[in-house]
C-alpha positions in Angstrom: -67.4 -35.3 -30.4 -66.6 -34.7 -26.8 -64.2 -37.4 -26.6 -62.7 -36.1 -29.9 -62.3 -32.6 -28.6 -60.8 -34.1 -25.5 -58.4 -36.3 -27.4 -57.1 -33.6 -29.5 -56.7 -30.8 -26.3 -54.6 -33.9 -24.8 -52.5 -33.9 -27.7 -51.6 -30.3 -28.3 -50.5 -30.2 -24.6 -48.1 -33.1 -25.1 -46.5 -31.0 -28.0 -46.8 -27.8 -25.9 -44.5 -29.5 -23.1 -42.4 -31.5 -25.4 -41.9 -28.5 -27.2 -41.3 -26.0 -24.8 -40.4 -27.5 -21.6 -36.5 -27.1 -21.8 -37.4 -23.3 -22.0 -39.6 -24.0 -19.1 -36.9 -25.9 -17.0 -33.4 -24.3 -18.3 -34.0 -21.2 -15.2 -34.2 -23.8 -12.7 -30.8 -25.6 -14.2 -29.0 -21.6 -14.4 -30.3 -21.1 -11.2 -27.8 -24.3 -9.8 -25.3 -22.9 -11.8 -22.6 -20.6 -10.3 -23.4 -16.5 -11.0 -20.4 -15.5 -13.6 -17.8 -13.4 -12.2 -16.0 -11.5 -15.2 -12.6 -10.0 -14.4 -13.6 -6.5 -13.9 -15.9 -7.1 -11.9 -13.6 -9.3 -9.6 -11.3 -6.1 -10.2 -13.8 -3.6 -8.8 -14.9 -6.2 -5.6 -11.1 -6.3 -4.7 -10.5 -2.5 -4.6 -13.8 -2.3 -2.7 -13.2 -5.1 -0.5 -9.8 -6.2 -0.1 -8.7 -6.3 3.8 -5.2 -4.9 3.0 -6.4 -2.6 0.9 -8.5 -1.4 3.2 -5.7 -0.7 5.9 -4.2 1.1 3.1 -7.1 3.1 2.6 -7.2 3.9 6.4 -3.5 5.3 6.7 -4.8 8.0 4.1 -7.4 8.9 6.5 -5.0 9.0 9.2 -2.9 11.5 7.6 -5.3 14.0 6.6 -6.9 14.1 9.8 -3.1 15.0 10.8 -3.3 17.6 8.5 -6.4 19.0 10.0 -4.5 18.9 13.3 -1.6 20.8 12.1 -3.3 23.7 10.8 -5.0 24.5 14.3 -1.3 25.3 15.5 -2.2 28.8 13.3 -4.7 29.7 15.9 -4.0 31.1 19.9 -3.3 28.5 22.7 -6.0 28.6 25.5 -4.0 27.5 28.9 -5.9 27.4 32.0 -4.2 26.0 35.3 -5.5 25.5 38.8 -3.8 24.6 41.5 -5.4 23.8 45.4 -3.5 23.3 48.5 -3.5 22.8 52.4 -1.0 24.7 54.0 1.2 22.4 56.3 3.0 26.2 58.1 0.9 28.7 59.0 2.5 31.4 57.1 2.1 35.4 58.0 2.7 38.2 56.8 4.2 40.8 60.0 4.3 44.5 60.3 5.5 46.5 62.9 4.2 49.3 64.7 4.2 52.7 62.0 5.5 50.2 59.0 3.1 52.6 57.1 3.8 56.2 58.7 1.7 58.4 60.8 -1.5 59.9 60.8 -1.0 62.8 62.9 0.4 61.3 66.2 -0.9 57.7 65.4 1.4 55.3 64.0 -0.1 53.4 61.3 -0.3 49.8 62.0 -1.2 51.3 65.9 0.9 47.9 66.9 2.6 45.2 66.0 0.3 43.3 63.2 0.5 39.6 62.4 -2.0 39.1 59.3 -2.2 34.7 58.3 -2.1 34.6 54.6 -4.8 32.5 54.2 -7.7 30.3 56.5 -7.9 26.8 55.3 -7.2 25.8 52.0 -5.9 28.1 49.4 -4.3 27.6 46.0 -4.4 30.4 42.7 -6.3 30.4 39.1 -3.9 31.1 35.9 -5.4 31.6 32.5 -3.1 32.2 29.4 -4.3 33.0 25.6 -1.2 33.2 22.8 -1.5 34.0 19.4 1.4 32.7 17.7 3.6 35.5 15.8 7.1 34.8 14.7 6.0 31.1 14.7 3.6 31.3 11.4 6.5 30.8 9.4 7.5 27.3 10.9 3.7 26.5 11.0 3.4 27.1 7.5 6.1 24.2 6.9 5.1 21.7 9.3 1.7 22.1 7.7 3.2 21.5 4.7 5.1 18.8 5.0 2.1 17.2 6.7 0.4 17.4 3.7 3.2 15.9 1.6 2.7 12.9 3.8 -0.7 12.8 3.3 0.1 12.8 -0.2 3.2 10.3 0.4 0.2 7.8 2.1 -2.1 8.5 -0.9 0.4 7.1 -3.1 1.1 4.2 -1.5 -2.5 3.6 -1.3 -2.3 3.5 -5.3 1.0 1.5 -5.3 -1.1 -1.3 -3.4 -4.1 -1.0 -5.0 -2.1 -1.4 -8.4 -0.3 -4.8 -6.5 -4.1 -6.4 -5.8 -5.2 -5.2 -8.8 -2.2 -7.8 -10.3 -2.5 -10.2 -8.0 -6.3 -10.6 -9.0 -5.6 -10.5 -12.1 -3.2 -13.8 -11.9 -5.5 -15.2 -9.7 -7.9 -15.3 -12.1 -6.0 -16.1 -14.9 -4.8 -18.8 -12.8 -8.3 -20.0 -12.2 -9.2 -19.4 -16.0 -6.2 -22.1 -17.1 -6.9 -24.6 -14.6 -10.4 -24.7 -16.0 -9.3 -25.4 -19.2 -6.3 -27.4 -18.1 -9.5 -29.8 -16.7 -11.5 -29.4 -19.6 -9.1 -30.9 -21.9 -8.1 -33.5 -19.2 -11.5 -34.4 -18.9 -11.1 -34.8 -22.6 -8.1 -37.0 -22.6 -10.1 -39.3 -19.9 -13.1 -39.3 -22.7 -10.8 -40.0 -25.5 -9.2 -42.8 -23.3 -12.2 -44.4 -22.3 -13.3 -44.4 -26.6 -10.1 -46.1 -26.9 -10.6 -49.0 -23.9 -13.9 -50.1 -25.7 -12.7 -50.3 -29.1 -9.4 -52.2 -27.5 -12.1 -54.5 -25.9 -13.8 -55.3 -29.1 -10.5 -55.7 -30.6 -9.6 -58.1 -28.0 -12.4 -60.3 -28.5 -11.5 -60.5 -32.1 -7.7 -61.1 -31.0 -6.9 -58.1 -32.9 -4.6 -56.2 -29.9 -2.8 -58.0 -27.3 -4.5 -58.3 -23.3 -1.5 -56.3 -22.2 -2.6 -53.3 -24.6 -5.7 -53.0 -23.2 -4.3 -53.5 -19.7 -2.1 -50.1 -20.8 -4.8 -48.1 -21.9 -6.9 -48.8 -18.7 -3.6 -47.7 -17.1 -3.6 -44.2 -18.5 -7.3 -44.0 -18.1 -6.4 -44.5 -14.5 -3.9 -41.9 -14.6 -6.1 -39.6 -16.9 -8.8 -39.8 -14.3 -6.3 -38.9 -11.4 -4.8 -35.6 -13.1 -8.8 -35.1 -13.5 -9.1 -35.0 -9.1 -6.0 -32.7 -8.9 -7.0 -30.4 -11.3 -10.4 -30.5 -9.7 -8.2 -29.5 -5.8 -6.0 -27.1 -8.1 -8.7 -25.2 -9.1 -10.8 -25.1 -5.6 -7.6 -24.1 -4.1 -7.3 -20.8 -6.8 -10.6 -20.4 -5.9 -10.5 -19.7 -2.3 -7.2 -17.7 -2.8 -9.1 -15.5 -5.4 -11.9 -15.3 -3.0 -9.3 -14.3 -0.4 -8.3 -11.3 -2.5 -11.3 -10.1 -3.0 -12.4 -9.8 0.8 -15.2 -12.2 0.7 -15.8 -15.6 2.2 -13.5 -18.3 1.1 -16.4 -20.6 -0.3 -18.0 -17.9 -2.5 -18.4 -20.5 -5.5 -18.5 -18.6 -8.8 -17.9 -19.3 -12.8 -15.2 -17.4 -14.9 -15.4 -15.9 -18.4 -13.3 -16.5 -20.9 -10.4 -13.9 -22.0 -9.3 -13.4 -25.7 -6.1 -15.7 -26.1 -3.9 -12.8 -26.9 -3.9 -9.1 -26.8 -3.0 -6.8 -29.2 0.7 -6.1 -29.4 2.7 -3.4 -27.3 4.8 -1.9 -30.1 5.9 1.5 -28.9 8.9 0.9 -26.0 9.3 4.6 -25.4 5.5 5.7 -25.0 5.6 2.9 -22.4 8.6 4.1 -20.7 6.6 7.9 -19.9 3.8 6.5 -19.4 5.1 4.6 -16.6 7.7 7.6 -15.3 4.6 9.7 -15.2 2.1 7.0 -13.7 4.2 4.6 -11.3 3.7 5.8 -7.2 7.3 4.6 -6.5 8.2 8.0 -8.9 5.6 10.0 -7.1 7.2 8.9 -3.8 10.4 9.8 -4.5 9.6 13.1 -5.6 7.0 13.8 -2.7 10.5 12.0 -0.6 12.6 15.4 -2.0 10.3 17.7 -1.4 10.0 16.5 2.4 13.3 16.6 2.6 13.6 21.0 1.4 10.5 21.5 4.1 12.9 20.0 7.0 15.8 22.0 5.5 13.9 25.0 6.0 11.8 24.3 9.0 15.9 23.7 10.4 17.1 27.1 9.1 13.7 28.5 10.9 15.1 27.6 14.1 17.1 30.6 14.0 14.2 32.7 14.4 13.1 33.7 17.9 9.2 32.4 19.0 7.2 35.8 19.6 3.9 35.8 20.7 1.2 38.3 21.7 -0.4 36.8 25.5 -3.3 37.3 27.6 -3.2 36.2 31.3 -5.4 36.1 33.9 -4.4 35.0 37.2 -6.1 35.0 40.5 -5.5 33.6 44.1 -7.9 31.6 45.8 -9.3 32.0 49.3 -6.1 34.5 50.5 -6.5 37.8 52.3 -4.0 40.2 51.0 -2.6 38.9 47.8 -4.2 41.4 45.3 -7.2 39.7 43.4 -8.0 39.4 39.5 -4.7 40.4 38.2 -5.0 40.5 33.6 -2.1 41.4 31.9 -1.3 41.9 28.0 1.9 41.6 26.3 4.2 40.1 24.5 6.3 36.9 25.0 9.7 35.9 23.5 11.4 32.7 23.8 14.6 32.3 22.0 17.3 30.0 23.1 20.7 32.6 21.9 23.8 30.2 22.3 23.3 26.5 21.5 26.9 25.6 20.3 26.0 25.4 16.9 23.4 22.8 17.0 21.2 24.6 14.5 23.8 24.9 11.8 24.5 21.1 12.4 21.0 20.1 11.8 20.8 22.1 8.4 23.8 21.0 7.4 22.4 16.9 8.2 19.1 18.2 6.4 21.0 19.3 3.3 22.7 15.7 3.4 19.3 14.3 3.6 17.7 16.4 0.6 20.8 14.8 -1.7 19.9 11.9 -0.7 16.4 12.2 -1.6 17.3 13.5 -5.1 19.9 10.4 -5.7 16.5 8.7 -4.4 14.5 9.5 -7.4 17.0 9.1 -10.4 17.4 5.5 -8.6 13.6 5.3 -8.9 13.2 6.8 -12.5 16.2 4.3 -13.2 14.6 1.1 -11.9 11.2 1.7 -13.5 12.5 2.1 -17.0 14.5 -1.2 -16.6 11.6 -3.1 -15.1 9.4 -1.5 -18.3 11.8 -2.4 -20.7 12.2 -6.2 -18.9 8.4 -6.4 -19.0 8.3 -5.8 -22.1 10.3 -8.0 -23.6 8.9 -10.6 -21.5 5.8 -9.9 -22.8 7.2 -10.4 -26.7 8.7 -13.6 -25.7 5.6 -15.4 -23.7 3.0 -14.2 -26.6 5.3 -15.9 -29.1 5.7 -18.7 -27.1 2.0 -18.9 -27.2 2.4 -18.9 -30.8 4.3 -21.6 -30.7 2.6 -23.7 -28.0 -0.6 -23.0 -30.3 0.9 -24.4 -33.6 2.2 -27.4 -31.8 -1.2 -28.2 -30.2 -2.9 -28.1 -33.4 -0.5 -30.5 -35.1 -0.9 -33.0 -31.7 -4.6 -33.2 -32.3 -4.8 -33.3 -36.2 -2.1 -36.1 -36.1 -4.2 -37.6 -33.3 -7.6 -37.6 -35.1 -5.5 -39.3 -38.4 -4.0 -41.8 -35.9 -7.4 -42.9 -34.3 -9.0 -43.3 -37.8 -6.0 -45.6 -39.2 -6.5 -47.3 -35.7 -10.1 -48.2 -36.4 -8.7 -49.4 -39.9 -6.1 -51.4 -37.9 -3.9 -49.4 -39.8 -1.6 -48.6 -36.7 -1.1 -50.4 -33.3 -2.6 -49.5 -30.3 0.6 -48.1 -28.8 0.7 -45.7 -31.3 -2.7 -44.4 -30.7 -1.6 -44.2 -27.0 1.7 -42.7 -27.8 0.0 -39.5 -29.7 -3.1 -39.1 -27.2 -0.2 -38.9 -24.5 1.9 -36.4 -27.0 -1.8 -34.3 -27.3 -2.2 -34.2 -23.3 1.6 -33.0 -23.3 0.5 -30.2 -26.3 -2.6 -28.8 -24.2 -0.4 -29.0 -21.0 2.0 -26.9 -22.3 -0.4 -24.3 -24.7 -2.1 -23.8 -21.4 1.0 -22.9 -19.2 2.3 -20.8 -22.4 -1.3 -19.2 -22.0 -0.9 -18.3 -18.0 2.5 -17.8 -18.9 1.4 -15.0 -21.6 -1.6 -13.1 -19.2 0.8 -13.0 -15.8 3.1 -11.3 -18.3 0.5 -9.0 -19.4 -0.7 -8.6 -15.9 3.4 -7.5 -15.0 3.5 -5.3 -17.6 0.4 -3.2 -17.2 1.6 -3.4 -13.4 5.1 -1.7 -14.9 3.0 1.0 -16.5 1.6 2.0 -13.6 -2.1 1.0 -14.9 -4.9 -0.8 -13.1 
C-alpha cells in the first residue's frame, strides 16, 4: 500500500509540473525581457529629462529671478562710503591775532594761531538713503517689460518642449518600423530558407536545376544580411531615442505597437485657430510688440526729471575742527536739460521698432497658417499612401502564398517563387516606409497645431 501511495504522489507531481511549470518559469523569461516603454511614457521621460530641455527650463528661471531684481529698484538706495588717508602735507588751518574780535581789551585768538587739521591718519564717513520719486514711472516699465521677457523665455521653453516632444515622437516611430521592417525580414529569411529545402529535395529528384538552388541560397544570403542591418538600424534608433530622453545611451527597452492610422483631420479651419491660438512663435511675436510699446514709453519717460527724497549722513574721521555728525534731509534732482535732441531720436527709433514688431506678427500669423495648411495636406497624402502601400502588400503575399502552393505542385518554376517572395519583401519595404512616412506626418502636424 505504501509503495502504492508513493507511486501515485510521484505521479500527480509529474502532472503538477508538466502542467504548471511554464506558469512557474514564464516570470523568469519576462524578467530577461526588456521593460516596455509606451510612447507617452517616453513623452513624459523626455520633458522631464531631456538635457536641452532642461537649459530651456533654466533660462525661465533666470528671467524671473530678473524680475525679482527689478522690482527692488521701487524701494530707497542705501549708499555708504568710507574713505581713509595719510596726509603727505601737513595741512593748517591759520588765524591771526583778533581774527575773532575782542573781549574787552583782549584780542581773540591772543596771537597768531596755527591749528594742523588732523594728527595721523584721517579720512570721512558718508551715508546716503534715496527713495525714488519721479522715477516710479520708469520703474514701473522696466519692471514690465522684464516680465514680458520672462514671459518671452516661458514660451520658448514651450516652443522647445513641443520640438522634443516631435522629435521623440519620430524617434520612436522610427524605432517602431525598424522593428517591424526586421520582423518581416526575418520573415523573408524563413520563407527563403522553406524554399532552399524544398529546392534541395527537388534537386535530388532533378526536378529544379543546381543553379536554382545556388539562387535561392543567394537571396537567403542576402535576406540574412538586411537581417544584421536592420538589427545596427535599430540599435542605432535606439541610442538616439535614448539620447532624447536624457538617459544612458544603452538603456535597452521594448516598444508598443501604435494603431496603423488615426482618425482623419477633416476640419482645415478649426486647425488653423487652433494653432494661431496655441503656437509660441504667435505668442512671441505678440509678447515681441508689446516689448517694443514698453521701450517706446520708457524712451518718452526720459523727458522726465529723476526726483528723489535723500537722507545723508556724513562725518570726518580723526580731524580737529571740521564739524562732526553732519545729517541732512532733502530733496535731489537730476535732470540733464539740453541733450540735442537725443531723446526725441530714440522715440522716434523705438516707434520704428514697434512697426516692426507688428509686421513681425502678421509674418508669424502668416507662416503658421501655411505650415498648417502644408501639414495638412501632407498628412492626407501619406495616410493614403498608406492605403495604398497596404492594398499592395496584401496582394504581394496572397499571390505569394498561391505561388508557393503551385510550386510544391511543380506548377510553377522556382524563379517564379523567387521572383514574388522578392516582389513581397519590396511590398513590406515600402508599407513600412508609407507607415513612418504617415506617423512623422502626424507627428508635423500636431507639432503645426501647437500640441504636445
Amino acid at each position: 500500500m505504501r509503495f502504492v501511495a508513493s507511486r501515485i504522489v510521484g505521479l500527480i507531481v509529474v502532472a503538477f509540473v508538466a502542467l504548471y511549470w511554464p506558469q512557474l518559469s514564464w516570470p523568469a523569461e519576462a524578467a530577461d525581457s526588456p521593460p516596455l516603454l509606451t510612447l507617452d511614457e517616453a513623452i513624459q521621460i523626455a520633458i522631464a529629462n531631456n538635457r536641452s530641455l532642461k537649459i530651456a527650463s533654466l533660462d525661465v528661471d533666470k528671467s524671473k529671478w530678473q524680475v525679482a531684481a527689478a522690482k527692488t529698484h521701487r524701494l530707497p538706495t542705501m549708499n555708504a562710503y568710507l574713505l581713509g588717508v595719510a596726509d603727505l602735507t601737513s595741512p593748517t588751518f591759520s588765524f591771526k591775532q583778533g581774527t575773532f574780535g575782542y573781549i574787552g581789551k583782549i584780542p581773540i585768538p591772543t596771537e597768531n594761531t596755527n591749528i594742523p587739521l588732523s594728527q595721523g591718519p584721517t579720512g570721512y564717513a558718508l551715508a546716503q538713503v534715496a527713495q525714488p520719486l519721479s522715477q516710479l514711472y520708469k520703474i514701473h516699465l522696466f519692471i514690465r517689460e522684464q516680465q514680458l521677457s520672462s514671459d518671452l523665455a516661458s514660451q520658448e521653453y514651450r516652443g522647445k518642449r513641443q520640438s522634443v516632444v516631435s522629435d521623440v515622437k519620430e524617434a520612436y516611430y522610427a524605432v517602431l518600423q525598424t522593428e517591424s521592417a526586421l520582423d518581416a525580414a526575418k520573415t523573408t529569411v524563413t520563407e527563403y530558407q522553406e524554399t532552399d529545402r524544398v529546392a534541395l529535395e527537388y534537386i535530388s529528384q532533378e526536378a529544379v536545376l543546381k543553379s536554382e538552388s545556388l539562387e535561392v541560397k543567394a537571396k537567403l544570403a542576402q535576406s540574412q544580411h538586411e537581417v544584421v542591418v536592420l538589427e545596427d538600424n535599430l540599435e542605432t534608433q535606439k541610442e538616439h531615442l535614448n539620447d532624447l530622453l536624457g538617459r544612458d545611451l544603452e538603456t535597452d527597452f521594448r516598444t508598443e505597437p501604435v494603431p496603423p492610422v488615426s482618425p482623419e483631420e477633416t476640419n482645415l479651419k478649426l486647425a488653423q485657430q487652433t494653432a494661431l491660438s496655441q503656437r509660441p512663435e504667435i505668442k512671441e511675436a505678440e509678447i515681441n510688440v508689446q516689448r517694443a510699446d514698453y521701450d517706446r514709453k520708457l524712451a518718452k519717460a526720459q523727458y522726465i526729471p529723476d526726483v528723489a527724497a535723500t537722507f545723508q549722513y556724513f562725518t570726518p574721521i580723526n580731524t580737529q575742527i571740521l564739524p562732526q555728525n553732519i545729517a541732512s534731509a532733502g530733496g535731489e534732482l537730476n535732470w540733464e536739460v539740453f541733450e540735442w535732441g537725443r531723446r526725441k531720436d530714440e522715440v522716434n527709433q523705438k516707434k520704428v521698432t514697434l512697426d516692426q514688431s507688428r509686421y513681425q506678427l502678421k509674418e508669424a500669423q502668416s507662416k503658421v497658417v501655411l505650415d498648417v495648411n502644408n501639414r495638412f495636406r501632407k498628412l492626407e497624402e501619406s495616410r493614403s499612401l498608406l492605403a495604398v502601400a497596404q492594398a499592395a502588400r496584401d496582394a504581394a503575399d496572397e499571390k505569394l502564398r498561391e505561388v508557393n502552393d503551385k510550386f510544391k505542385q511543380k506548377a510553377v518554376l522556382l524563379r517564379d517563387v523567387l521572383q514574388q517572395q522578392a516582389a513581397v519583401a519590396n511590398a513590406d519595404h515600402d508599407y513600412e516606409q508609407a507607415l513612418l512616412s504617415f506617423w512623422s506626418a502626424k507627428a508635423e502636424f500636431e507639432k503645426a497645431l501647437g500640441e504636445e
